[in-house]
Every structure is written in structure tokens, then in C-alpha cells.
C-alpha positions as CSV (number, residue, x, y, z in Angstrom):
1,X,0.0,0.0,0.0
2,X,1.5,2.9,-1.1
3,X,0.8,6.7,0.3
4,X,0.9,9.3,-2.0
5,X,0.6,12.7,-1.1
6,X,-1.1,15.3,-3.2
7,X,0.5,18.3,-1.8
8,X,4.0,16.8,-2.5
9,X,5.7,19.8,-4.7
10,X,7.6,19.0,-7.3
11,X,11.4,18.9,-7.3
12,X,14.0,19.5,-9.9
13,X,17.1,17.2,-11.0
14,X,18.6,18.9,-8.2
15,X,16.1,18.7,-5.8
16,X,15.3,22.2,-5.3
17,X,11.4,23.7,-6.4
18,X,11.4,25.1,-9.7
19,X,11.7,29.0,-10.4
20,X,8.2,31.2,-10.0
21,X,7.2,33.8,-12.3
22,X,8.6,36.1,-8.7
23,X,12.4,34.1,-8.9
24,X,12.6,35.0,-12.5
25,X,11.7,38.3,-12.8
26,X,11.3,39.8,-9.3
27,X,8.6,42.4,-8.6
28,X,10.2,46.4,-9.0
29,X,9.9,48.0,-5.8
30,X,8.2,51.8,-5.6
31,X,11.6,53.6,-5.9
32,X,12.3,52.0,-9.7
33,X,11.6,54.5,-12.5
34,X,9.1,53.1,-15.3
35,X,9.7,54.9,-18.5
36,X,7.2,53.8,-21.4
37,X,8.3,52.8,-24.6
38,X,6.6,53.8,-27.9
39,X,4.8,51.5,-29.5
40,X,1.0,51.2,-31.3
41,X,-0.5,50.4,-27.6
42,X,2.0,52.7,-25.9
43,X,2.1,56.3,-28.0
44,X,4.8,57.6,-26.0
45,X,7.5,59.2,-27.3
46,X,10.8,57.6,-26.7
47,X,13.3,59.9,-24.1
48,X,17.0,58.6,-24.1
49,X,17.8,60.9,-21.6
50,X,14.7,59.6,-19.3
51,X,15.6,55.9,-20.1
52,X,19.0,56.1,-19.5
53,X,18.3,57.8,-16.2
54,X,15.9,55.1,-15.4
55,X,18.9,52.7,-16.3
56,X,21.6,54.2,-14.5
57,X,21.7,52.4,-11.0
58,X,20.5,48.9,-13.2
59,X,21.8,48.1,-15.9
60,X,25.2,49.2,-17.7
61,X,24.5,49.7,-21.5
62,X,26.1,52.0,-23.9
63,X,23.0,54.4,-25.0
64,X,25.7,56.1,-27.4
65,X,24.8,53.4,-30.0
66,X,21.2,54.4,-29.9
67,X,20.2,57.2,-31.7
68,X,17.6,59.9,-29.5
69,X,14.6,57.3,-31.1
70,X,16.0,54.2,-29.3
71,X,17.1,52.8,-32.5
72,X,20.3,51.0,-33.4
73,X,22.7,53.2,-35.1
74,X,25.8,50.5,-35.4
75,X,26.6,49.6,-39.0
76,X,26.8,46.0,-40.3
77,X,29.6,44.9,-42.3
78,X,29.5,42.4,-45.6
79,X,32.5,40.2,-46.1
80,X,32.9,42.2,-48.8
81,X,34.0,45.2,-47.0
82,X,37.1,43.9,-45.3
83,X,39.6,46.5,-46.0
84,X,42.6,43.9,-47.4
């Protein structure tokens, strides 16, 4: 006879729980700036200076390869354009 128990959680390889939606991308507390990004649903217009200020204490990008839209301004190179 074999108990099982329903309320057993489920273990990884590892035998820890698996990640929550919370583990993986933790809740923002009050004091993090939001800055909305332009898009169909969100007609905001795009502020470097307000995103990068937003950024500052987070995450460490180089905005200078963004131009003041948020867009890409590196240039891609063909094969073609190796200077031999």
C-alpha cells in the first residue's frame, strides 16, 4: 500500500522547487523608475535621456549606439567590406 501525497511539490534534478514567475523576474519596488516605450498600444515618445536615467543604478548599456529614437545606429559589415 502505497501513500501518496497530493500536496507533495515537485522537485527539480537537483532537488530544489522550480523557479516562479517572482524568482525569475522579481517584482520592482516603488523607488524604480518606469519609462514607457513607444509603440501602437504605448504612444509615448521615446526619451534617451529619461531611459537612460531610469537605467543608471540597473543596468550598464552604452546608449551612445542608440540614436535619441532608441534605434540602433551600429553599421553591419558584408564580407565584402574587409579592408585587405
Amino acid at each position: 500500500n502505497t501513500n501518496t501525497n497530493t500536496n507533495t511539490q515537485t522537485l527539480d534534478r537537483f532537488g530544489l522547487p522550480p523557479p516562479t514567475i517572482d524568482d525569475v523576474f522579481p517584482p520592482l519596488s516603488s523607488d524604480v523608475s518606469r519609462v514607457p516605450m513607444h509603440s501602437k498600444r504605448c504612444p509615448h515618445d521615446f526619451d534617451k535621456d529619461e531611459v537612460a536615467n531610469a537605467m543608471k543604478n540597473h543596468l550598464g548599456v552604452d546608449l551612445d549606439v542608440f540614436d535619441d529614437r532608441g534605434y540602433s545606429i551600429h553599421v553591419e559589415r558584408n564580407d565584402d567590406d574587409d579592408d585587405d
